[in-house]
C-alpha positions as CSV (number, residue, x, y, z in Angstrom):
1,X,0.0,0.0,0.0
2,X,1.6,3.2,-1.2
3,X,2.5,5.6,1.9
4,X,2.7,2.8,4.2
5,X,5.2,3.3,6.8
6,X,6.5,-0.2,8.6
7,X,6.4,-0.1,12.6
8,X,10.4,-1.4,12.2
9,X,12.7,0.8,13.6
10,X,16.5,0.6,13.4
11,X,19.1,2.3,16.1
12,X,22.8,1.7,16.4
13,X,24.0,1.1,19.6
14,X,27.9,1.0,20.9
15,X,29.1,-2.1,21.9
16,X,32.4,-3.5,23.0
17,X,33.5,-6.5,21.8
18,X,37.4,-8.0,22.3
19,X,38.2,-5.1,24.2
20,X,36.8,-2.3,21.1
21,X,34.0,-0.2,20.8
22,X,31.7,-1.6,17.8
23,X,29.0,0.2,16.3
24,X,26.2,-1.9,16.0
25,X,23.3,-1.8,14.0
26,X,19.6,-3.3,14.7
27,X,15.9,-3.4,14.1
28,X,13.6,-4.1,16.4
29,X,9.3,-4.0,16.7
30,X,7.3,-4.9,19.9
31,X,7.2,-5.8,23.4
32,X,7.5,-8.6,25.4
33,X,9.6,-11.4,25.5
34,X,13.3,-10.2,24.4
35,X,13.5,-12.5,21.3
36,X,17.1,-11.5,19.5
37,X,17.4,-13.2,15.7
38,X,20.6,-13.8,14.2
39,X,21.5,-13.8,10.5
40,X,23.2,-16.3,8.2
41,X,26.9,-16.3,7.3
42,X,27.2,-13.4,5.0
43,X,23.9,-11.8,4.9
44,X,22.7,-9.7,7.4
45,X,19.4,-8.6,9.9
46,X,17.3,-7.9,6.5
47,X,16.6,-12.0,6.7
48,X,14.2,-11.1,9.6
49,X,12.0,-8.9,8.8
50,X,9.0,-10.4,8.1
51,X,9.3,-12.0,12.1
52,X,9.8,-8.3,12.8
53,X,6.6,-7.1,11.4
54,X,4.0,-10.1,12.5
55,X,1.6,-8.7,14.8
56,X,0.8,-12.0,16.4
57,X,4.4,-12.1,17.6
58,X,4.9,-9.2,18.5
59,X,2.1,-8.5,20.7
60,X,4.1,-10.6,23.0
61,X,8.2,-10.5,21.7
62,X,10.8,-7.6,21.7
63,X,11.5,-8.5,18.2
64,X,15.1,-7.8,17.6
65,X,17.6,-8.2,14.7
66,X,21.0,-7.0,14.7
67,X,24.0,-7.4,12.0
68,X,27.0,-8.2,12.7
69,X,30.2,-6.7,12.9
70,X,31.0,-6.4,9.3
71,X,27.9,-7.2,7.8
72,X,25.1,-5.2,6.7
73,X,25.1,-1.5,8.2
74,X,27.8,-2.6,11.2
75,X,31.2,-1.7,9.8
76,X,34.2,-3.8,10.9
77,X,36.0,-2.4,13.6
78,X,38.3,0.8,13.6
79,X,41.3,-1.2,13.9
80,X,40.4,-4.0,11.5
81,X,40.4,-2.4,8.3
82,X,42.9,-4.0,5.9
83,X,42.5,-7.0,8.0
84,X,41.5,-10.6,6.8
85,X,38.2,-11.3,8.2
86,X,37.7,-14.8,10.5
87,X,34.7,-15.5,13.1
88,X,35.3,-17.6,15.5
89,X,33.4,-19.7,18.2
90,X,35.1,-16.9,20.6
91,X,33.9,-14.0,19.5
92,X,30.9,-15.5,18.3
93,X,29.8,-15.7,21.4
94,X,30.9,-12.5,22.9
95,X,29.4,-10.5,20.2
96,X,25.9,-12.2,21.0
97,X,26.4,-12.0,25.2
98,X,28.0,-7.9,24.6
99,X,25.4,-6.9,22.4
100,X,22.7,-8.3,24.9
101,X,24.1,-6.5,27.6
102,X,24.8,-3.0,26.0
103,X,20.6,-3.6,25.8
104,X,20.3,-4.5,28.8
105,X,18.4,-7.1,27.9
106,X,16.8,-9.7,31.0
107,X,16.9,-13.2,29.7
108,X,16.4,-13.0,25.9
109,X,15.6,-15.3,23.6
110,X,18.2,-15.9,20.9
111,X,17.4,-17.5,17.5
112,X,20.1,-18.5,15.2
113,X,19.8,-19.5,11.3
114,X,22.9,-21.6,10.1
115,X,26.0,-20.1,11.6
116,X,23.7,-18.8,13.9
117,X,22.1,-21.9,14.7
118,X,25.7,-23.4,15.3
119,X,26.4,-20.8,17.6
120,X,22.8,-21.4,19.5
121,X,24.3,-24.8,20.9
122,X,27.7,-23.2,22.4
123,X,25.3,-20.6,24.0
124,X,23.4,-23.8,25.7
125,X,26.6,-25.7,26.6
126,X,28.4,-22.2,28.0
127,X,25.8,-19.7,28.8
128,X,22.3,-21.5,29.4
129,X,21.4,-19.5,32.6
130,X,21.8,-16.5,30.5
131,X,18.6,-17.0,28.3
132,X,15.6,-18.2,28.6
133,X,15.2,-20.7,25.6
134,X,16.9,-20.7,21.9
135,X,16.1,-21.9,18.9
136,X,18.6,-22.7,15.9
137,X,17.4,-23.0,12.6
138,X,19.2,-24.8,10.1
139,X,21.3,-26.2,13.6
140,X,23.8,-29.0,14.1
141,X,27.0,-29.9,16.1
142,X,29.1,-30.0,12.4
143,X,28.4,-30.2,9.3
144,X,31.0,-32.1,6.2
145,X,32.1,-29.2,4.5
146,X,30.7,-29.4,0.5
147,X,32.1,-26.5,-0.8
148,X,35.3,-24.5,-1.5
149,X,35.8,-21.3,0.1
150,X,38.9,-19.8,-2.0
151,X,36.3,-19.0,-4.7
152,X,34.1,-16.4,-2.3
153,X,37.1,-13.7,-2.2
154,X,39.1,-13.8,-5.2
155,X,40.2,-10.7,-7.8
156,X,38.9,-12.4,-10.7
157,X,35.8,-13.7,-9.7
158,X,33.0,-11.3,-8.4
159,X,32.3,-11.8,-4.6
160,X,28.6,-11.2,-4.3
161,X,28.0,-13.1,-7.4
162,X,29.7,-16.2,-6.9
163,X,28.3,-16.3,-2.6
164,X,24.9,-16.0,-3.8
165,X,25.3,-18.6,-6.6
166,X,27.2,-21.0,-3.4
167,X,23.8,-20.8,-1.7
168,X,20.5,-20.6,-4.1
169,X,20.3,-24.6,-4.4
170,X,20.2,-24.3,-0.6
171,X,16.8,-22.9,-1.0
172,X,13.7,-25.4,-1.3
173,X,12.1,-25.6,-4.9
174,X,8.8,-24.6,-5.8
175,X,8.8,-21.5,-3.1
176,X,7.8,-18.0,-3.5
177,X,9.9,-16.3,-6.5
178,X,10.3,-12.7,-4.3
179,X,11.4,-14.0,-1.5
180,X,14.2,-16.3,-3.0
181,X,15.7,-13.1,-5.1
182,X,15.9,-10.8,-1.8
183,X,17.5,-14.3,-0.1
184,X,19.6,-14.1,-2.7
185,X,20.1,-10.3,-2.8
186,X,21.6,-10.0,0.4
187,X,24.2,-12.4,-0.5
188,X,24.9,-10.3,-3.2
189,X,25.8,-7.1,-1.4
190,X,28.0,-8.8,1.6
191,X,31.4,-7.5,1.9
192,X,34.8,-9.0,0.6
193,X,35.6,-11.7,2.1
194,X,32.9,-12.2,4.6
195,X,31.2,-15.1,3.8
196,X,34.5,-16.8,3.2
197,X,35.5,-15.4,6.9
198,X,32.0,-16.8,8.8
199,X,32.3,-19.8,7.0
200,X,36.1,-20.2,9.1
201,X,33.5,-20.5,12.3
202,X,31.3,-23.1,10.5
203,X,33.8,-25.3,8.5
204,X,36.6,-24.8,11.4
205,X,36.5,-23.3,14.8
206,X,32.8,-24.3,15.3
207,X,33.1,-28.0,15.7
208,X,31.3,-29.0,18.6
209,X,31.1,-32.8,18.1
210,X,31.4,-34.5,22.0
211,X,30.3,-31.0,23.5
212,X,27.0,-30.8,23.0
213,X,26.3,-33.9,25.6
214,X,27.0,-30.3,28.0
215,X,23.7,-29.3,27.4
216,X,21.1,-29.4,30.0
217,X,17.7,-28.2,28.6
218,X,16.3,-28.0,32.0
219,X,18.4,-25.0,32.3
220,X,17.6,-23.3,29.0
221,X,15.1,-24.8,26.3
222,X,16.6,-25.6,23.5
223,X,14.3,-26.1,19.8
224,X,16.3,-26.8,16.5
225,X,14.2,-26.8,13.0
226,X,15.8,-27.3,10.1
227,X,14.3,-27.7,6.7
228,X,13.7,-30.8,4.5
229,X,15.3,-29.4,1.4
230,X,18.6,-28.2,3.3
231,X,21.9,-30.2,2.1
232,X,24.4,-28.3,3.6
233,X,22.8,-28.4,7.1
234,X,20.6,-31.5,6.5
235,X,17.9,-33.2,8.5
236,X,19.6,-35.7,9.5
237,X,22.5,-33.9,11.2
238,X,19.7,-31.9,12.6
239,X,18.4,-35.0,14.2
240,X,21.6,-36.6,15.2
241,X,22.3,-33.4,17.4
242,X,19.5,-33.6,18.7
243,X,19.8,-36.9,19.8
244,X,22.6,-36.3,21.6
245,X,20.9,-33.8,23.4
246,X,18.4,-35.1,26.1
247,X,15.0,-32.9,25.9
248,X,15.9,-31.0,22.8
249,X,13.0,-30.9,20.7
250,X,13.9,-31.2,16.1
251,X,11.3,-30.4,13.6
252,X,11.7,-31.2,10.2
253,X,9.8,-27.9,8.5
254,X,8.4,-28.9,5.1
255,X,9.0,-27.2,1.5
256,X,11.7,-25.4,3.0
257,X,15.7,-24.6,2.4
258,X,18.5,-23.2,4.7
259,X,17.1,-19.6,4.8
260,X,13.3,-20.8,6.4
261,X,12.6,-17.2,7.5
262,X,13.3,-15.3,4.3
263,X,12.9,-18.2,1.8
264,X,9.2,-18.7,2.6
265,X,8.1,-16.7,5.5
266,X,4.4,-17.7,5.6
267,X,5.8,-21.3,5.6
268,X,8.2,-21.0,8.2
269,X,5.9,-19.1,10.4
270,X,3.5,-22.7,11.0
271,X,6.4,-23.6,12.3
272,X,8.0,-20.6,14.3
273,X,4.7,-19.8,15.9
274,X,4.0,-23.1,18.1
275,X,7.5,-22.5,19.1
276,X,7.2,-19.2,20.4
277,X,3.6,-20.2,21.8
278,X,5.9,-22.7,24.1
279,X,8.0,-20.5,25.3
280,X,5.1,-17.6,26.0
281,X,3.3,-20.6,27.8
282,X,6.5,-21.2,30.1
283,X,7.0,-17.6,30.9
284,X,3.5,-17.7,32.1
285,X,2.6,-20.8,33.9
């Protein structure tokens, strides 16, 4: 509808992370439940907003999204210009934890989407007491590599190009055309080097094979969904993880790929809202 203005609203907030200041940029809509979403390896917040502008959600959620450092409108860090680009499980983490804090946020919520799912299960094993469920999408202890990162930042290929091309068989066939190009899109505009430096974290320094047997869900709920059509993340390693985690609960979502939330949103949301239902319930009983 022409004229219409979207209740989203994006801030930046300062936030230090390995000891320097980081400006940080988010969108958030609602009240609630802190619920803090985080973005695929190199894409950024964009991939949440049609979570951030459901009613039904947030009625009851604090609907954040944030990107990371060096993704989206977050620049890297003053000092890391002309610097190669790596994520790791270490400051993974502390970006998630810092940013919560500089919001003050009680509790939160976190949910993860492929590297952000990963990172989900180190938050359980390390830092369960500090939230009050999470949810990975797309979510498993390691996955076998399949691809081969020296072609996502290279002079004579072009970056945006060849990342989105990596992923698009990642999303589920027969989906909404729209929503696979902006998918897509956001892959296209990532930095140099970035996907190539958050896929270090998932190929790499993210293993978490014989760790995740840390996790006590009675402590922190834990939910991991991950789409039928996803190869790279696939049901199955989905559902071995979980196994190895006593009370997680795994869904297998239907007619959808790696990127459930921007993919096919009206899909993913039959699954996303019994989810959030569960936790609302807990907070309440």
């Amino acid at each position: 509808m022409n004229g219409f203005i979207e209740p989203i609203v994006g801030r930046y907030v300062h936030v230090e992370i390995e000891g320097e200041t980081n400006r940080i940029y988010f969108e958030e809509n609602g009240s609630g439940i802190p619920l803090v979403c985080l973005h695929t390896a190199g894409s950024d917040a964009r991939q949440w907003r049609h979570l951030l502008v459901d009613e039904e959600f947030t009625k009851n959620f604090r609907v954040i999204a944030f990107d990371m450092p060096w993704h989206g409108k977050s620049n890297p860090p003053d000092s890391q210009y002309g610097h190669e680009y790596r994520l790791t499980t270490a400051s993974y983490t502390e970006t998630i934890r810092a940013f919560c804090k500089a919001l003050k946020l009680d509790r939160p919520v976190v949910m993860g989407c492929s590297i952000g799912g990963r990172i989900v299960l180190n938050l359980a094993i390390e830092h369960a007491r500090e939230f009050r469920a999470l949810i990975g999408l797309e979510s498993a202890d390691f996955q076998q590599p399949w691809y081969d990162t020296a072609w996502l930042n290279r002079p004579d290929v072009h970056g945006g190009e060849v990342c989105a091309a990596l992923v698009s068989g990642l999303i589920a066939p027969n989906g909404p055309e729209a929503p696979r190009h902006e998918t897509l899109w956001g892959y296209k505009q990532g930095g140099p080097g970035i996907f190539k430096g958050d896929l270090y974290f998932y190929r790499v320094d993210g293993d978490l094979r014989g760790r995740i047997g840390a996790i006590d869900v009675n402590q922190c709920p834990l939910y991991l969904l991950t789409g039928e059509y996803d190869f790279s993340c696939t049901p199955e390693d989905t559902l071995r993880t979980a196994a190895g985690i006593p009370g997680a609960k795994a869904t297998i979502m239907e007619r959808l790929g790696h990127f459930p939330m921007s993919e096919n949103p009206a899909q993913f949301r039959r699954y996303i809202a019994p989810v959030l239902q569960d936790i609302l319930d807990k907070q309440n009983s």
